[in-house]
N, C-alpha and C positions, 0 to 999 in steps of 0.2 A: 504494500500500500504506500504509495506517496500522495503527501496531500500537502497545501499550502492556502494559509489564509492570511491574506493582505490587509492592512490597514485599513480599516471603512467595509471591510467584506461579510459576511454571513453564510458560512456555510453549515452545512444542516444535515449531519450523517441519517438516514433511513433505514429503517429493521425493522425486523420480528424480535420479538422478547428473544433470547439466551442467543445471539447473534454476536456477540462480545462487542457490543457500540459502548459499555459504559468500560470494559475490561481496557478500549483501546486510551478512553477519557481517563483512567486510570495511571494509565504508563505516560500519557502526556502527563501527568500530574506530577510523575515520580514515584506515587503510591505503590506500583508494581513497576518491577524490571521487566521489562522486553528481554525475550530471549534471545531475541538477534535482532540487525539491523541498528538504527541510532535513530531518537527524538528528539527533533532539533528547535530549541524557540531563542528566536533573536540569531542564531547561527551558533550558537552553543549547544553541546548535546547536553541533553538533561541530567545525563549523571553526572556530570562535573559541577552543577551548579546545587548548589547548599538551599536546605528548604526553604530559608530567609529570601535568597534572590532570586527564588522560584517562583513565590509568592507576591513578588514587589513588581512580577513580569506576569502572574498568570492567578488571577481570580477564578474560582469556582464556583459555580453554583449545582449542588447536588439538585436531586428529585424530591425527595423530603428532606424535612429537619424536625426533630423532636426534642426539644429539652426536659430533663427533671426539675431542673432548676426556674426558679421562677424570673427570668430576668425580664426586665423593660424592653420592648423594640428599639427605641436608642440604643441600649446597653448592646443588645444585637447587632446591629446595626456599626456600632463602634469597633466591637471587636475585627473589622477589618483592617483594622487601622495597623493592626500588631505586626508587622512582617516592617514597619516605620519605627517602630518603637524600641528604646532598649530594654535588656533585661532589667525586669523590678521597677518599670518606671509605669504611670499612669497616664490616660491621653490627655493632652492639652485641650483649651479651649477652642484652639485652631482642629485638631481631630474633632472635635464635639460640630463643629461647625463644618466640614465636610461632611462626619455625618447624615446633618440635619440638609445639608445642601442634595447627598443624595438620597434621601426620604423624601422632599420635594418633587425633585427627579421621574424617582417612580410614584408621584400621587399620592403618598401615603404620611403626609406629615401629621395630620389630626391623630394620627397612631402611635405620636413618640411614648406616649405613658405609657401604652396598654401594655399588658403582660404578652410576650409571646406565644406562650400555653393558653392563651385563651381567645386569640384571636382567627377567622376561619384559614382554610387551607390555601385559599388566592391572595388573602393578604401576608399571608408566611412564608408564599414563596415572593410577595415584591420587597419584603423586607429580607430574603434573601441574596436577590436583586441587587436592594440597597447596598448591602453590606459587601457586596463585590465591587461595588462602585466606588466605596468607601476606600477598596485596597488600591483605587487609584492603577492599578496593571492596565498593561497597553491589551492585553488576550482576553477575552472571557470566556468561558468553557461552563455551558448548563448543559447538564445531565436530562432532558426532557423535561424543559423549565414549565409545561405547560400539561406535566401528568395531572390527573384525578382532579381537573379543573371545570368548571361549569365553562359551558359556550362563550360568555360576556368575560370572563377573565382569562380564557385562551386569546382572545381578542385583543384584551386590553396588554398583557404581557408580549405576545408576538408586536404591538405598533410600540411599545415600549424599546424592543430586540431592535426594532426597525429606526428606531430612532438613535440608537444607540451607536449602529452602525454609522449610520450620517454626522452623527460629533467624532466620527474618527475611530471609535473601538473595533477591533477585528474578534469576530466573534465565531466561536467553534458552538453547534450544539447537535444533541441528539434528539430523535422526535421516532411515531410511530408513523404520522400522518402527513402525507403526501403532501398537503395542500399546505403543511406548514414551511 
């Protein structure tokens, strides 16, 4: 497989469930090692590059998220920030403020208080959204950012992707649906 996604671009891998579309989003991540071949982002292969500047070049967005923890959608939302920060330090007001600039972003600013455990599955994943926007990476990589979503928020998340691309992000994701 070789594949290349350009700055401003969107491409959109296609499958059936157990097809390895999240296995390959994996090895781009680092998470798994490729057993052959080399994954290259920026022109570096990924295994030379430390999970810090992995992260500073390449946002994720899984399919789900679940916490036990009871945190804030800000609090969520911020933690993207970390791959910027040093060790034992807490985000500035300027991280709090990109943040809230990508809450805006994806729509979802009236949401900074709410608990993430309590809020539905479309607004969980634009605050996961958010939170890749937050880590500021030139990549973004969702995992079928548009699973278990009603009709009006596959909509609203895909003109979201779409827009994303037009400020410049090159965007990698997985989907089951054609039309996405």
């Amino acid at each position: 497989v070789f594949l290349s996604v350009a700055k401003g671009d969107v491409l959109c891998l296609l499958g059936p469930n157990g097809t390895g579309k999240t296995t390959l989003l994996r090895c781009i991540l680092g998470i798994l090692k490729a057993r052959q071949g080399k994954i290259c982002i920026g022109g570096r292969n990924v295994r030379s590059i430390t999970a810090r500047e992995l992260a500073r070049e390449v946002a994720y967005v899984p399919q789900a998220t679940n916490t036990v923890f009871p945190y804030q959608v800000l609090d969520m939302v911020i933690m993207g920030r970390n791959p910027h920060l040093s060790p034992m330090s807490t985000p500035s007001a300027r991280d709090e403020e990109i943040a809230r600039e990508a809450l805006a972003k994806t729509g979802i600013p009236h949401l900074e208080n709410n608990l993430f455990s309590e809020i539905s599955g479309g607004e969980r994943q634009l605050v996961l959204i958010a939170r890749a926007l937050t880590q500021q990476s030139n990549l973004l990589v969702l995992d079928e950012p548009t699973a278990n979503l009603d009709y009006g928020n596959q909509a609203r998340i895909l003109k979201i992707i779409h827009e994303l691309a037009q400020q410049g992000y090159s965007i990698f994701m997985t989907s089951h649906f054609p039309n996405h």
